[in-house]
N, C-alpha and C positions, 0 to 999 in steps of 0.2 A: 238714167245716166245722161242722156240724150240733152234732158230737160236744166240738169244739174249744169250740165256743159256750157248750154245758151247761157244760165244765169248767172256762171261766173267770167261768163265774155263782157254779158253786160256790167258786170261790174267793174270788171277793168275800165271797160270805154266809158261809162260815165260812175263817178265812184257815190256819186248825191246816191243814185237808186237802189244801190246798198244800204246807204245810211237811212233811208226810208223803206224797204226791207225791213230791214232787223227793226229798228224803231217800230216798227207796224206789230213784228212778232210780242216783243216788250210790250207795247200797247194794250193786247190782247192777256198778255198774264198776268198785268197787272190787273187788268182788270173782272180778272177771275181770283185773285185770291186777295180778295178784299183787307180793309183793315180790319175789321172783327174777326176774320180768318187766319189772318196774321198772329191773334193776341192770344187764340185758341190753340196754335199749331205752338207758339214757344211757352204758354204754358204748360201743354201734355210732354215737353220734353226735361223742362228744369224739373231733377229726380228730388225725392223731399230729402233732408239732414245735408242737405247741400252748404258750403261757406256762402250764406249769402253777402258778406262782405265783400270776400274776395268777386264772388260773380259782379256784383253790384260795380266794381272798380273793373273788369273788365269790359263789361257791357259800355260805359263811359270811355272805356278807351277806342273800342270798335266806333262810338258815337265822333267822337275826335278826328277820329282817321278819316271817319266820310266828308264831315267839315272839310277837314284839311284836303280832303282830296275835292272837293267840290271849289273850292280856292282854286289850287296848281290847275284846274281847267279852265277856268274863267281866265287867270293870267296870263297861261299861255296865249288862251283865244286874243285878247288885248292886240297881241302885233300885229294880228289879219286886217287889222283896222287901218294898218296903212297902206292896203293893197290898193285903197280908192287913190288916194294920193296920187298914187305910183303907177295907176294905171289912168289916170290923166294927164300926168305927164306926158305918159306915150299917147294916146291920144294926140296931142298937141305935138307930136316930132313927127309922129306916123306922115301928115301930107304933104312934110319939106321934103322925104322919099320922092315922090311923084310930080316935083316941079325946080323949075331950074335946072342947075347944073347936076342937079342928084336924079334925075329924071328917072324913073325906070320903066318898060314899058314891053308888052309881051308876054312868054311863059316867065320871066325871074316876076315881074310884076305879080302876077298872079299867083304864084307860088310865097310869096314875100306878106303878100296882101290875106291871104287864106292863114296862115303862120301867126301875123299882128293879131287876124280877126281871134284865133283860136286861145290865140295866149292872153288876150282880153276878155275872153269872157270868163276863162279859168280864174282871174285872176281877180274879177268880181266875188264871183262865185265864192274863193276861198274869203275874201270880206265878208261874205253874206254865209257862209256856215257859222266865221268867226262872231259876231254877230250874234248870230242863233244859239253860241254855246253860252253867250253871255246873260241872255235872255233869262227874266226870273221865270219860276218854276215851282209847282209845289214841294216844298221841302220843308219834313218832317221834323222840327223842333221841338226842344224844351218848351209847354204853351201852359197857358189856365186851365184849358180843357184837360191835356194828361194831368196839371196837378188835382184838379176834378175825378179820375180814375183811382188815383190813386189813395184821396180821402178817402173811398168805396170801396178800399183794401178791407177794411176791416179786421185790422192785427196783421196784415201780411202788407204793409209797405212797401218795405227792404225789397220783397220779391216780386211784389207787382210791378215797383218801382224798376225791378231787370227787365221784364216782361216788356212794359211801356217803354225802355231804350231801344232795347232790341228791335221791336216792332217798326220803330220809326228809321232804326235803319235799314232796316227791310224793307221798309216804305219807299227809302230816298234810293237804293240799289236802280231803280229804272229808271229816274231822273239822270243818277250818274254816268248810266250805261251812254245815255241818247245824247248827253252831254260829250262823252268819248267818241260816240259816234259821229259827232258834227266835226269833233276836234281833228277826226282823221280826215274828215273830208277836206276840210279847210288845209288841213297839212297835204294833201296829195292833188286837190289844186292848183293847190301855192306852188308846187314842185313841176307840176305840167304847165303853169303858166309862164312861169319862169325859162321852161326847156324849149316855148312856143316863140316867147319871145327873145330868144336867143338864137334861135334857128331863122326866124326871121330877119334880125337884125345880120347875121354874117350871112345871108342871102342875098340881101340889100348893098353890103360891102362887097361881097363878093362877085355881084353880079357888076356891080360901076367898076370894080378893077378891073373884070375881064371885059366889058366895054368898052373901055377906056383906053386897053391895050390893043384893042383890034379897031380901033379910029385912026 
């Protein structure tokens, strides 16, 4: 319990070590139940006098959804990519805080400056999940090689042909996972970096008003 406890502290404080976690666990099952394991486990289950029609139009539709969900991740990931932007900016506003007439110096300084630093590197970070989710990946498509399996049907087609989809979504399932899993990072990031550099900035205000007022 003890052990449970530490690791979901560390996940809160930094959320990357989660996403590598679980990504680690995925890692690991994928790579025990092989593709040939895969092809073996949904043939002992499609019962024989089955509609291989109907199966065949569903398995294509489960095939669809992954696409389409391997899509909505990647587009999402898309707008982390202007965290660089954004977090250049500040950069470049961050040292007119600490000179001139905006001067700050002391605990608000240090408190302000710890705040800038934190919400800057979140704010990479969520760039660099985003990034990572968009990143190619093995993923299991329509290929010559499955239409190759499936000449070696030998009279069963139709139903190797369910087998062979199924599989490959089975196949793509950890890709998607680790794809989700960067997507969160990048989104809880994005949300701390933001909360960093928000606290920072009315630290910065707030500290030249109340200096200001006691000159």
């Amino acid at each position: 319990m003890k052990v449970l406890c530490w690791r979901k502290l560390a996940f809160f404080i930094w959320p990357p070590y989660e996403a590598c976690f679980a990504n680690h666990v995925l890692d690991k099952k994928a790579h025990k139940d092989g593709w040939e394991t895969s092809l073996a486990e949904i043939r002992a289950v499609i019962p024989e006098g089955v509609d291989e029609g109907a199966l065949d139009a569903l398995a294509k539709c489960v095939q669809d959804s992954e696409s389409a969900r391997k899509d909505t991740l990647e587009d999402k990931a898309t707008s982390f990519f202007s965290e660089i932007g954004v977090t250049i900016s500040i950069i470049t506003i961050v040292p007119t805080l600490f000179a001139g007439d905006w001067k700050l110096s002391g605990f608000w300084a240090y408190v302000a400056s710890i705040a800038y630093l934190v919400g800057l590197i979140s704010l990479l970070m969520a760039a660099y999940y985003g990034v990572k989710v968009r990143r190619c990946e093995a993923f299991a498509l329509p290929s010559a090689e499955s239409f190759l399996v499936l000449l070696k049907a030998a009279g069963k087609v139709k139903r190797e042909g369910v087998v062979v989809t199924i599989a490959q979504a089975k196949w793509n399932e950890a890709s998607l996972l680790r794809k989700s899993n960067f997507l969160t990072v990048a989104e809880a990031m994005f949300l701390r970096g933001l909360a960093f550099v928000a606290l920072a900035a009315v630290t910065s205000i707030g500290a030249k008003l109340f200096l200001s007022a006691h000159q």
